[in-house]
BALOBA-1460 file (C-alpha; in Angstrom, 3 decimals):
// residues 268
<rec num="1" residu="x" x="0.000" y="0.000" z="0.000"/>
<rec num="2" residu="x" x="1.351" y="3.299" z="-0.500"/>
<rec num="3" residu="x" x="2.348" y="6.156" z="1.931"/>
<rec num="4" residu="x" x="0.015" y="8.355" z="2.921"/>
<rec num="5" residu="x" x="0.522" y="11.985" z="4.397"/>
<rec num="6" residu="x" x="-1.472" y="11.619" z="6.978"/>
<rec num="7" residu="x" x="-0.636" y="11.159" z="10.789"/>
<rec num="8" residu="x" x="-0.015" y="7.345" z="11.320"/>
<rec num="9" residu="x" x="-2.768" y="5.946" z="12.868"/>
<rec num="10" residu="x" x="-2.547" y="4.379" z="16.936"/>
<rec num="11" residu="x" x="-2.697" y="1.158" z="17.502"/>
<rec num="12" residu="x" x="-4.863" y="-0.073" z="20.144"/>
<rec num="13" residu="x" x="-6.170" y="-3.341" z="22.506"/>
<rec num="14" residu="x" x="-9.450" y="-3.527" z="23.368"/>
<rec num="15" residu="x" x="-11.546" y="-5.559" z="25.253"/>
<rec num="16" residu="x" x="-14.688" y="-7.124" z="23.319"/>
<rec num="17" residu="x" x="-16.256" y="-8.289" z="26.129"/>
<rec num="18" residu="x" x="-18.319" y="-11.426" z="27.028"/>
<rec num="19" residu="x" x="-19.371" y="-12.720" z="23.635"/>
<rec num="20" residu="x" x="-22.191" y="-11.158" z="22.252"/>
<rec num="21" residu="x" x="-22.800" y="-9.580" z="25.613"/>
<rec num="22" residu="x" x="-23.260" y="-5.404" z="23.800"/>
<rec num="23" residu="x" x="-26.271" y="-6.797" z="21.876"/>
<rec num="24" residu="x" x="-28.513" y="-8.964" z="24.187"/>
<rec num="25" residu="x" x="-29.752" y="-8.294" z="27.958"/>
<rec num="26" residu="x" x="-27.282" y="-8.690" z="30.826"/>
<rec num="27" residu="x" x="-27.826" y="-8.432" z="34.604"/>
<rec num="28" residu="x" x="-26.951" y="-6.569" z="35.360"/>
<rec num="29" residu="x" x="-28.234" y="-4.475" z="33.124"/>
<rec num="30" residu="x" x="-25.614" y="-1.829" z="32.854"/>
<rec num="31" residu="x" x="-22.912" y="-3.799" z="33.044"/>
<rec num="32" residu="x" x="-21.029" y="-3.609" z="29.601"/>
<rec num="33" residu="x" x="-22.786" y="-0.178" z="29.013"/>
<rec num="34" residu="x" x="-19.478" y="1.938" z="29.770"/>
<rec num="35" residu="x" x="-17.341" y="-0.243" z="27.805"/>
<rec num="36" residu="x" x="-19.966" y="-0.406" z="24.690"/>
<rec num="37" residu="x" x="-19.989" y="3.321" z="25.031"/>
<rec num="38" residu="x" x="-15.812" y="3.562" z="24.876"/>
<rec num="39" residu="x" x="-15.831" y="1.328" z="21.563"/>
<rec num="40" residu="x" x="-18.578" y="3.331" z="19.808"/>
<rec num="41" residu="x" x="-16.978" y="6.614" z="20.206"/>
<rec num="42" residu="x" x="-13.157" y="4.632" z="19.471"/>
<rec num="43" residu="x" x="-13.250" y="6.074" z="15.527"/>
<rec num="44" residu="x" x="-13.941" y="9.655" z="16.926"/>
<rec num="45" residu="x" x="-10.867" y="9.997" z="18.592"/>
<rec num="46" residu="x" x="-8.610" y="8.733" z="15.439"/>
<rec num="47" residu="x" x="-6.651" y="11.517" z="13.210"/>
<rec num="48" residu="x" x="-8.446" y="10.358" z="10.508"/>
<rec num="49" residu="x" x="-10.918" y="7.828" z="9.292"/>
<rec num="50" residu="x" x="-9.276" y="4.166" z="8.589"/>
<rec num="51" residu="x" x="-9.179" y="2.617" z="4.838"/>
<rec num="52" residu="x" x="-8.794" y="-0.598" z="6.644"/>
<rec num="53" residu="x" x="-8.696" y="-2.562" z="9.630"/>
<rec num="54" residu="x" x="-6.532" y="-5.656" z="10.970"/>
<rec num="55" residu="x" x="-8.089" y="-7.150" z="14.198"/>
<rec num="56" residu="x" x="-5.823" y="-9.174" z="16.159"/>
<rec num="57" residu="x" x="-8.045" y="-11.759" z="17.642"/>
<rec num="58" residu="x" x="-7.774" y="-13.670" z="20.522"/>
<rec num="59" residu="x" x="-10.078" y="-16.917" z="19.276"/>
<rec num="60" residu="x" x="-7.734" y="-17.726" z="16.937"/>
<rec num="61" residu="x" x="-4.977" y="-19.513" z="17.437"/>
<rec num="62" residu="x" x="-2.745" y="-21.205" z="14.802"/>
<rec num="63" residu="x" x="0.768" y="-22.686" z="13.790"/>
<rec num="64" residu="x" x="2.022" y="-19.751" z="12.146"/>
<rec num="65" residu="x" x="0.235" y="-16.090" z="12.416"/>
<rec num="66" residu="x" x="-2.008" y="-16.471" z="9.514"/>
<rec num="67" residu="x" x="-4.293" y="-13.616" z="7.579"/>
<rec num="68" residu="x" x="-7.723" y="-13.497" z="6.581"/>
<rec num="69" residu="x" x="-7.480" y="-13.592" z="2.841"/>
<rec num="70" residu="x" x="-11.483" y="-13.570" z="1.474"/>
<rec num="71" residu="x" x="-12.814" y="-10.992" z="-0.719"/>
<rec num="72" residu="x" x="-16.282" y="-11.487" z="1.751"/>
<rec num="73" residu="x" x="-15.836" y="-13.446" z="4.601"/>
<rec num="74" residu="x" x="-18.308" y="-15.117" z="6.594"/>
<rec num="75" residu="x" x="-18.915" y="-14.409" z="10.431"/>
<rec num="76" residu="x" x="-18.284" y="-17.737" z="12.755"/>
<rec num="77" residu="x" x="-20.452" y="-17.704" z="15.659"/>
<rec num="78" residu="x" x="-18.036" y="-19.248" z="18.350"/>
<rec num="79" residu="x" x="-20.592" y="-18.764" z="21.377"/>
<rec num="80" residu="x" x="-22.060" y="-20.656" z="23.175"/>
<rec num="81" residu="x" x="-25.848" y="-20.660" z="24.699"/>
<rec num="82" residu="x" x="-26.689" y="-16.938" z="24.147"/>
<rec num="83" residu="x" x="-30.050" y="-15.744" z="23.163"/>
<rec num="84" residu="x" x="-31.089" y="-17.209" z="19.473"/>
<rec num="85" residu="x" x="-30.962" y="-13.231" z="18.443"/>
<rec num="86" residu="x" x="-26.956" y="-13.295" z="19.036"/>
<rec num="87" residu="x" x="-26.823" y="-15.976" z="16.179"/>
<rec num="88" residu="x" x="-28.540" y="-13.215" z="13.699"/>
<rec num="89" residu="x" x="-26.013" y="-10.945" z="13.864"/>
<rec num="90" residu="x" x="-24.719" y="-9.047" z="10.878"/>
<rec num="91" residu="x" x="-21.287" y="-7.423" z="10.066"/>
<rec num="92" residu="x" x="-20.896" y="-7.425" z="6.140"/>
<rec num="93" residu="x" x="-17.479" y="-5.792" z="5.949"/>
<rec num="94" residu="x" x="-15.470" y="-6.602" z="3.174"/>
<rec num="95" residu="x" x="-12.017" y="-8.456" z="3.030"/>
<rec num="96" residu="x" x="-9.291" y="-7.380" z="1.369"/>
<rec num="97" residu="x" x="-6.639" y="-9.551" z="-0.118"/>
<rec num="98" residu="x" x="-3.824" y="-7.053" z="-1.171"/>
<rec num="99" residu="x" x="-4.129" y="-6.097" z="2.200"/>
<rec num="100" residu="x" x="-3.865" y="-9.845" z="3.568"/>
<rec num="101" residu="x" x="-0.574" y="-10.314" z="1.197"/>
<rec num="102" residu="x" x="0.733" y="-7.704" z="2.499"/>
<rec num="103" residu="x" x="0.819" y="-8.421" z="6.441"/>
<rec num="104" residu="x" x="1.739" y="-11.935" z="5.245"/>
<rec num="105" residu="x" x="4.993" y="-10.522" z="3.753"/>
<rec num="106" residu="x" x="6.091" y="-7.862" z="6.060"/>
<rec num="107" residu="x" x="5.915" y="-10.932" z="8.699"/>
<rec num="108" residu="x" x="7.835" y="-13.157" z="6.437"/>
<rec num="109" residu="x" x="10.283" y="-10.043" z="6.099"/>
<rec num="110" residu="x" x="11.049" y="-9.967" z="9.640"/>
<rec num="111" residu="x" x="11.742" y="-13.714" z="10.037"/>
<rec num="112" residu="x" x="8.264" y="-15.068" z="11.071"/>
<rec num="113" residu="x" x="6.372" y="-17.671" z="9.331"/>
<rec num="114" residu="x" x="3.328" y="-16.671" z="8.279"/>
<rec num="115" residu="x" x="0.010" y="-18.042" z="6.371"/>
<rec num="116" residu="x" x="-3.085" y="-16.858" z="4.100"/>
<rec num="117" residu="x" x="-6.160" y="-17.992" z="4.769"/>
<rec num="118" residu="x" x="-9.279" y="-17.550" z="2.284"/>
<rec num="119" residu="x" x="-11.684" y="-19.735" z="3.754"/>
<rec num="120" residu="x" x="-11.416" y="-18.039" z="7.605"/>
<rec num="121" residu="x" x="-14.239" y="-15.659" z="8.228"/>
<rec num="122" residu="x" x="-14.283" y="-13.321" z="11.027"/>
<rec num="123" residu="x" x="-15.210" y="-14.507" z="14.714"/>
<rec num="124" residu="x" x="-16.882" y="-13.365" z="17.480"/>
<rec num="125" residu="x" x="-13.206" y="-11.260" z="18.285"/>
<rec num="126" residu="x" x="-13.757" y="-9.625" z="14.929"/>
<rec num="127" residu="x" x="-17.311" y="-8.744" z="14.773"/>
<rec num="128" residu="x" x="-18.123" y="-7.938" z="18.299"/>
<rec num="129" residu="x" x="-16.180" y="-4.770" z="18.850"/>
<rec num="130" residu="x" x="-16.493" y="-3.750" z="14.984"/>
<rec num="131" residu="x" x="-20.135" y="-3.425" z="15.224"/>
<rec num="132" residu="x" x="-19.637" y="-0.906" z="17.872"/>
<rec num="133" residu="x" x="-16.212" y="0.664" z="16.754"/>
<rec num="134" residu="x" x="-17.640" y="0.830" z="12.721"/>
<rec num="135" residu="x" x="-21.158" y="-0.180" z="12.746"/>
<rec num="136" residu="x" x="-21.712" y="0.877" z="8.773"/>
<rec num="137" residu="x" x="-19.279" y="-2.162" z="8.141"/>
<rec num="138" residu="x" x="-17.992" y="-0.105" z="4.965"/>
<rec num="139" residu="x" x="-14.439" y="-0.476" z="6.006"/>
<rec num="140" residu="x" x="-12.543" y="-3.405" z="4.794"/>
<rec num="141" residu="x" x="-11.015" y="-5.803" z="7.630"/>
<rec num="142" residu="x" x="-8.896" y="-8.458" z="7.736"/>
<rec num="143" residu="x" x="-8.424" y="-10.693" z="10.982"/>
<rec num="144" residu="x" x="-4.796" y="-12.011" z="12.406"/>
<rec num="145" residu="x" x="-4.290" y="-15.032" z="14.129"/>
<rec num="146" residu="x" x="-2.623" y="-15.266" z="17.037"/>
<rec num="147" residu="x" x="0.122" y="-17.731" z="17.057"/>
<rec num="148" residu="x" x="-0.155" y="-20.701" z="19.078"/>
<rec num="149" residu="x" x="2.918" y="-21.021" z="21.250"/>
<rec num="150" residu="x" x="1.532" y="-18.286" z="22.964"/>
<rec num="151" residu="x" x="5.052" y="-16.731" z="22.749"/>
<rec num="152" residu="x" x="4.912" y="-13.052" z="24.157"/>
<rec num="153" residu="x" x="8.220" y="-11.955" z="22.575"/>
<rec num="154" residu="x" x="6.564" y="-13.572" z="18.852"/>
<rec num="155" residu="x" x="3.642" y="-11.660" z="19.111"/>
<rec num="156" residu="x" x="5.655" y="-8.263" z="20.068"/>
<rec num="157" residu="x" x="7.866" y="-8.989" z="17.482"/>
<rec num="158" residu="x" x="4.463" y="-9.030" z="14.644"/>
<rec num="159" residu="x" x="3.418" y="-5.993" z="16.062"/>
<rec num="160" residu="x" x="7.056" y="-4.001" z="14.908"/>
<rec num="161" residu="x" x="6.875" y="-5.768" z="11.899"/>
<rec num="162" residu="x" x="3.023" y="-4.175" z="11.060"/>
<rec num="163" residu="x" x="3.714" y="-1.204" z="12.372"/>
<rec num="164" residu="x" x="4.274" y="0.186" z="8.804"/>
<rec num="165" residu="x" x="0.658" y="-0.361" z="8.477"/>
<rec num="166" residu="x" x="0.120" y="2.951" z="10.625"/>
<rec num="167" residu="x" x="1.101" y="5.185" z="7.896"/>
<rec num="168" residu="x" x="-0.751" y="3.520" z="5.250"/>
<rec num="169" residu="x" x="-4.265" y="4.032" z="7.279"/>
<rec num="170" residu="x" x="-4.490" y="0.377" z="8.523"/>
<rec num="171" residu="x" x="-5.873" y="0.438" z="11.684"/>
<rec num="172" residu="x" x="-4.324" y="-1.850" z="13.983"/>
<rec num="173" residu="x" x="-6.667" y="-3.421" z="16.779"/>
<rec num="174" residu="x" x="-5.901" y="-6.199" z="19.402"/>
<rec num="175" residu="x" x="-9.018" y="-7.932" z="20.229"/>
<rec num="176" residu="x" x="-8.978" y="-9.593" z="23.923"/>
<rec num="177" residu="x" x="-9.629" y="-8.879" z="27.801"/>
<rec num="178" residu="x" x="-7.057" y="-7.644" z="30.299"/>
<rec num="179" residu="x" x="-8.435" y="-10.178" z="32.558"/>
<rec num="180" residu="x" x="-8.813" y="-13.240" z="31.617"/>
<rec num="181" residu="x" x="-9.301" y="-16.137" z="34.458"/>
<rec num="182" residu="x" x="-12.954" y="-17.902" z="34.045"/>
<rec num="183" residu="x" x="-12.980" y="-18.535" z="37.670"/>
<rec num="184" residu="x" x="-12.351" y="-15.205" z="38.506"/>
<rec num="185" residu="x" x="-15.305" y="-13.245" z="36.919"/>
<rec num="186" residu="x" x="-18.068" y="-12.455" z="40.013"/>
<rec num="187" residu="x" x="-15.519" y="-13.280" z="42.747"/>
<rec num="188" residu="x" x="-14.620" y="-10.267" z="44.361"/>
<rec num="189" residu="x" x="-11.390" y="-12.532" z="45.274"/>
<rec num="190" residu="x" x="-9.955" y="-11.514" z="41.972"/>
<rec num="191" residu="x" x="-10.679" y="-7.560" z="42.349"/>
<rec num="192" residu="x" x="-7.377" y="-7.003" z="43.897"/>
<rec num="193" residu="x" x="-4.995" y="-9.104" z="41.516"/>
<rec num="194" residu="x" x="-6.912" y="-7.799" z="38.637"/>
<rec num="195" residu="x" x="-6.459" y="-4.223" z="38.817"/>
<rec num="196" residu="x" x="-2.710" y="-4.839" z="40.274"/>
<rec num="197" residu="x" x="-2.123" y="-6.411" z="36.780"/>
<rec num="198" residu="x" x="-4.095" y="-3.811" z="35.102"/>
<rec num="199" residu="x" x="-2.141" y="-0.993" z="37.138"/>
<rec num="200" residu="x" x="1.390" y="-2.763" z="36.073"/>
<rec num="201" residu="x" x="0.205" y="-3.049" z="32.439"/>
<rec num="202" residu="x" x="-0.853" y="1.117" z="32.434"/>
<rec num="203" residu="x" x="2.849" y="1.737" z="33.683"/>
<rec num="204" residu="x" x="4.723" y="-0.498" z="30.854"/>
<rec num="205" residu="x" x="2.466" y="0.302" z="28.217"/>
<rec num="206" residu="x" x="3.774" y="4.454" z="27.961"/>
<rec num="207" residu="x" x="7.527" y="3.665" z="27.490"/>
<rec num="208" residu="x" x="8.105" y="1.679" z="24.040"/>
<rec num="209" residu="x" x="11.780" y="1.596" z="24.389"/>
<rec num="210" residu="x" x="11.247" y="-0.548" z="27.658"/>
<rec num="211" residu="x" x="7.956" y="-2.404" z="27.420"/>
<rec num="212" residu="x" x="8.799" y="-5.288" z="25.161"/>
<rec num="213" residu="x" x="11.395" y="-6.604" z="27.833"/>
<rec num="214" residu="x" x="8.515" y="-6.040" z="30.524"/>
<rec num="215" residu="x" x="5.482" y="-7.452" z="28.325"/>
<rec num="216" residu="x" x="7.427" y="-10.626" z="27.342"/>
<rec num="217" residu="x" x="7.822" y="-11.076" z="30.944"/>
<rec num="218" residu="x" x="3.941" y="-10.494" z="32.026"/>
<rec num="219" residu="x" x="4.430" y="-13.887" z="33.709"/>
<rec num="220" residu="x" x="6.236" y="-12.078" z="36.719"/>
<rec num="221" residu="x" x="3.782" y="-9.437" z="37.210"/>
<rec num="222" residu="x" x="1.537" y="-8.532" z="39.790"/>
<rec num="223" residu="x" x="-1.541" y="-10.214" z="39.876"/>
<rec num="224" residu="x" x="-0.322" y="-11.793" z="35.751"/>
<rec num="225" residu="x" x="-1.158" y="-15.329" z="36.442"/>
<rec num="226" residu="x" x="-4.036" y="-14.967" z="38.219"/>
<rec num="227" residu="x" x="-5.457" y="-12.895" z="35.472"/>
<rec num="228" residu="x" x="-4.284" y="-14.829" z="32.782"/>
<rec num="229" residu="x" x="-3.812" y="-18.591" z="34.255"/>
<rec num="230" residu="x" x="-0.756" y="-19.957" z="32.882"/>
<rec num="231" residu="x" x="-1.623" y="-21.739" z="28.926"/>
<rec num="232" residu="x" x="-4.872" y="-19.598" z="28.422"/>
<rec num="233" residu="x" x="-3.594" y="-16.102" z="27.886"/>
<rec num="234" residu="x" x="-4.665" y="-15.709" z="24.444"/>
<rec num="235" residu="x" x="-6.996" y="-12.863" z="25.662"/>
<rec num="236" residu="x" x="-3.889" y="-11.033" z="26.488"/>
<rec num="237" residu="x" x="-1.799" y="-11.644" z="23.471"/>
<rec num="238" residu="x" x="-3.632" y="-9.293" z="20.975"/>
<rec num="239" residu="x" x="-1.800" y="-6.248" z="23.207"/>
<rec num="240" residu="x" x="1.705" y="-7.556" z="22.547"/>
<rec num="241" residu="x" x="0.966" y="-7.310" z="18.857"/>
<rec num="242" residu="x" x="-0.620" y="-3.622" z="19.225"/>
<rec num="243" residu="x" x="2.030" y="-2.455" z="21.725"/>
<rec num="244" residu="x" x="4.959" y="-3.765" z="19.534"/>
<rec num="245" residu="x" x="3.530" y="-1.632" z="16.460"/>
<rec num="246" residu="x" x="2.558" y="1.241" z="18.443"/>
<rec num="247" residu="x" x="4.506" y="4.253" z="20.127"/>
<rec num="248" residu="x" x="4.076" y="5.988" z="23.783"/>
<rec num="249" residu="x" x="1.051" y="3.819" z="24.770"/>
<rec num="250" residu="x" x="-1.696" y="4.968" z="27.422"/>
<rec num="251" residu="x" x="-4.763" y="3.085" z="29.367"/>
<rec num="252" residu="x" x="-7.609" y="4.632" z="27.126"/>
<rec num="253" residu="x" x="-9.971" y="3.246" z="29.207"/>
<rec num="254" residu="x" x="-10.986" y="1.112" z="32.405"/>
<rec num="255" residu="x" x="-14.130" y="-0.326" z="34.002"/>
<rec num="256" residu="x" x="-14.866" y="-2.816" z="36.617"/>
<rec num="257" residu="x" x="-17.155" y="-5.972" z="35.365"/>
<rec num="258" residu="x" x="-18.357" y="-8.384" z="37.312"/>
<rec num="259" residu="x" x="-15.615" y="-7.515" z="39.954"/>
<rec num="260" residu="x" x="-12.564" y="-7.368" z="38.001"/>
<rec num="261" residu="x" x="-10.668" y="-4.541" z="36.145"/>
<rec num="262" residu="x" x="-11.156" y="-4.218" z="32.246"/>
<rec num="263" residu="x" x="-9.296" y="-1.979" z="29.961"/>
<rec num="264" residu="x" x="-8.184" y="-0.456" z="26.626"/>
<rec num="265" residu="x" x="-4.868" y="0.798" z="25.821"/>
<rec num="266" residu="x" x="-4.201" y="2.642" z="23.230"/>
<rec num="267" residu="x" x="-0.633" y="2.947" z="21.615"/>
<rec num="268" residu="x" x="0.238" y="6.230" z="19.602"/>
């Protein structure tokens, strides 16, 4: 894609919440209303308006980071037992396979394997937060995988290698939760551990010089491993990819649902 004059564009993690918990009745009944608010007004607060999206999401996990590559894809439903409305759900964006060829090479470039896929349509870490972020679906998106070692450093080391993308009006979204422990959600046990790791991921995420050596440790922080239990962080990987392509990064957000700490971060 070509250069563009423009102001690169930030990079960001978000949370998408409980699958397709913005769109159906919850009790209780306020509960994701701050965070569906924060994602609907996300595209107000960008220098300018995207000519394309990569999501980075967390349910999907495979050998080598692999790229959406469909001119249309499909939406996969991958929730479970929600109201039969959730299953009707729309979000007609189109692909776009330059695009797709492109993050496929810019990873090869920088030494990591990396796949096309044109049968993968966009799951529920896709189409969630898009409908709220860019509900007229007019913007073309592709979807990232994450890769399935779960490697921190791997995943920091995509996001430098897409950070090109930036300047070329790509916008760059990591698709997860900052908490991320099944057994934790409702137990105010986990308040305190959760926002510990949420405070320790606000003070790495401004410095980029010294955040990747911090990130790819997350292990050792605060309150990490009882956020993210040790084999299922995938919810947290989608930030390593935005932080690594990102600058001076900021907590753009922060709620407390269903007694644990939530946030966004966005990376400039």
């Amino acid at each position: 894609m070509p250069q563009d004059t423009a102001p690169p564009l930030p990079s960001f993690f978000v949370p998408h919440g409980a699958g397709p918990c913005f769109f159906m009745d919850w009790s209780p009944p306020d509960a994701w209303d701050r965070m569906a608010a924060y994602l609907r007004g996300l595209a107000a607060g960008l220098p300018a308006r995207p000519k394309a999206v990569l999501v980075v999401s967390a349910h999907w996990l495979a050998p080598a980071f692999t790229v959406t590559s469909a001119a249309a894809p499909e939406l996969i439903f991958d929730y479970y037992g929600f109201p039969p409305h959730t299953y009707q759900l729309t979000y007609p964006a189109p692909g776009d396979p330059a695009l797709a060829a492109r993050i496929a090479a810019l990873l090869q470039d920088a030494g990591l394997p990396a796949a096309e896929d044109d049968k993968r349509g966009f799951d529920h870490g896709v189409f969630i937060p898009l409908k709220l972020v860019l509900p007229e679906a007019d913007v073309p998106v592709v979807a990232l995988s994450l890769r399935a070692d779960l490697d921190p450093a791997a995943h920091l080391a995509a996001g430098r290698a897409l950070a090109p993308l930036r300047g070329e009006g790509v916008l760059i979204l990591g698709s997860g939760m900052s908490f991320h422990n099944m057994r934790g959600y409702g137990d105010p046990r986990f308040t305190a551990p959760s926002e510990s790791f949420d405070a320790w991921l606000t003070e790495h995420a401004a410095d980029p010089a010294a955040r990747a050596q911090a990130l790819a440790a997350w292990t050792e922080a605060p309150g990490g491993l009882e956020s993210h239990p040790r084999g299922q962080e995938e919810h947290l990987l989608p930030l390593m990819v935005a932080a690594g392509a990102g600058g001076p990064g900021r907590r753009d957000f922060t709620d407390r649902v269903m007694d644990v700490a939530l946030s966004a971060f966005r990376f400039d």
